[in-house]
C-alpha positions as CSV (number, residue, x, y, z in Angstrom):
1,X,7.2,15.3,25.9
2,X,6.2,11.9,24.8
3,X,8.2,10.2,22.0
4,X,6.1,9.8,18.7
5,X,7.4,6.9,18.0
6,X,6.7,4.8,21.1
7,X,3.3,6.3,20.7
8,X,2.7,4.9,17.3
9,X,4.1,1.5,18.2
10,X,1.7,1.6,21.5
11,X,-1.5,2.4,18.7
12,X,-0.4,0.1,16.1
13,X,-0.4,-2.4,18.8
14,X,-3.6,-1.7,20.1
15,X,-4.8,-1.5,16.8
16,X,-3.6,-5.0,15.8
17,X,-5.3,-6.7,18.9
18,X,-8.4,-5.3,18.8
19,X,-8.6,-6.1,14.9
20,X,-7.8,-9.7,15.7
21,X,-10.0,-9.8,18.8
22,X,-12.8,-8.6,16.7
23,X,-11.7,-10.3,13.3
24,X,-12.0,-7.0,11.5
25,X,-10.1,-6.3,8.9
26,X,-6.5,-5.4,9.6
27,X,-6.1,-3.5,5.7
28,X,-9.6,-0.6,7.7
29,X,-8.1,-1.1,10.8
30,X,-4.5,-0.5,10.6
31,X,-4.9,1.3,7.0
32,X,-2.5,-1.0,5.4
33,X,-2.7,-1.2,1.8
34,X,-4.8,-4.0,-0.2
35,X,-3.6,-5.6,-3.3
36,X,-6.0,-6.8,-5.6
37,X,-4.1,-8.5,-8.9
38,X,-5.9,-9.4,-12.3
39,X,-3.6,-11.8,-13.7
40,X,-0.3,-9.7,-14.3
41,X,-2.1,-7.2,-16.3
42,X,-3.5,-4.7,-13.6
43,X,-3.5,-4.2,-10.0
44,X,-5.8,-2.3,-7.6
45,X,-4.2,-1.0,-4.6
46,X,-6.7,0.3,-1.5
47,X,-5.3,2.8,1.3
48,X,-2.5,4.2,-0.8
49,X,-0.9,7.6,0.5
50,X,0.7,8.7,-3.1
51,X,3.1,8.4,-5.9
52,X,6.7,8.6,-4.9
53,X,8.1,7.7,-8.9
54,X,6.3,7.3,-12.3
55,X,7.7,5.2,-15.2
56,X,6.5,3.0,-17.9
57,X,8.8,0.5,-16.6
58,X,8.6,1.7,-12.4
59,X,5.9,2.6,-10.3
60,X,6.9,3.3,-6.3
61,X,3.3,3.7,-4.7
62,X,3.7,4.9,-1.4
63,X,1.5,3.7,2.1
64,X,1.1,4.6,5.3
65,X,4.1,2.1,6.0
66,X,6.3,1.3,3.1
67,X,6.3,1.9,-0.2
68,X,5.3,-0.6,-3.2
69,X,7.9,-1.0,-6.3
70,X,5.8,-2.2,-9.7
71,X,8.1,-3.2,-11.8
72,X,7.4,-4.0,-15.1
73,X,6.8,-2.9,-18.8
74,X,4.4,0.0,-20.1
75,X,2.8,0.9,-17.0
76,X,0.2,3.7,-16.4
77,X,-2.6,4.4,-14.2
78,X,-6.2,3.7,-15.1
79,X,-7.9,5.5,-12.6
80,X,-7.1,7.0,-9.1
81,X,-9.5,8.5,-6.6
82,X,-8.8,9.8,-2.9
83,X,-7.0,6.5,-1.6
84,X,-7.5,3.7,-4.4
85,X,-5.1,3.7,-7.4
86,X,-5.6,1.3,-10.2
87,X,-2.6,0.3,-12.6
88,X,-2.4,-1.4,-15.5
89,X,0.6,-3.1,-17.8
90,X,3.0,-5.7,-17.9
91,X,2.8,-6.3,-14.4
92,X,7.3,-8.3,-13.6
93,X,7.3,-7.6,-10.2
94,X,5.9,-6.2,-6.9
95,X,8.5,-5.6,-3.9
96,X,7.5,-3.5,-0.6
97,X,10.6,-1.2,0.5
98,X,11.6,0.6,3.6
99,X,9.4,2.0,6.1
100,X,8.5,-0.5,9.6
């Protein structure tokens, strides 16, 4: 039996070259998560994987790697589709937790 995890490295890997070699983008190719800010009043966050916490004050999005912490004051989402989320609010902070 192979180990998973050696496996994922060895893709992520490959991945990560080929995107360079090619200069694709590594948030299609690798499925890491975009950030798009407007000001500190909203964010837009591509290739999200769901939401670990709601709060008006915390919002832990998580990704295929790690999860994002919004902190900040009257948070909510505008909109959310299949793997986009946009939020809006007092946008304090944005810290990326655990994961590789």
């Amino acid at each position: 039996m192979k180990n998973r995890v050696t496996d994922n490295k060895l893709k992520k890997s490959i991945l990560e070259k080929a995107s360079e070699t090619l200069d694709l983008p590594k948030n299609l190719t690798m499925q890491l998560p975009r950030l798009i800010f407007t000001g500190h009043r909203e964010l837009y966050i591509e290739n999200f994987r769901g939401i670990a916490e709601y709060g008006d004050s915390c919002i832990r999005i998580a990704t295929q790697t790690k999860q994002i912490c919004i902190c900040g004051r009257a948070l909510a989402i505008k909109c959310i589709a299949a793997e986009e989320i946009t939020l809006e609010g007092e946008i304090e902070s944005v810290t990326f937790e655990g994961g590789v």
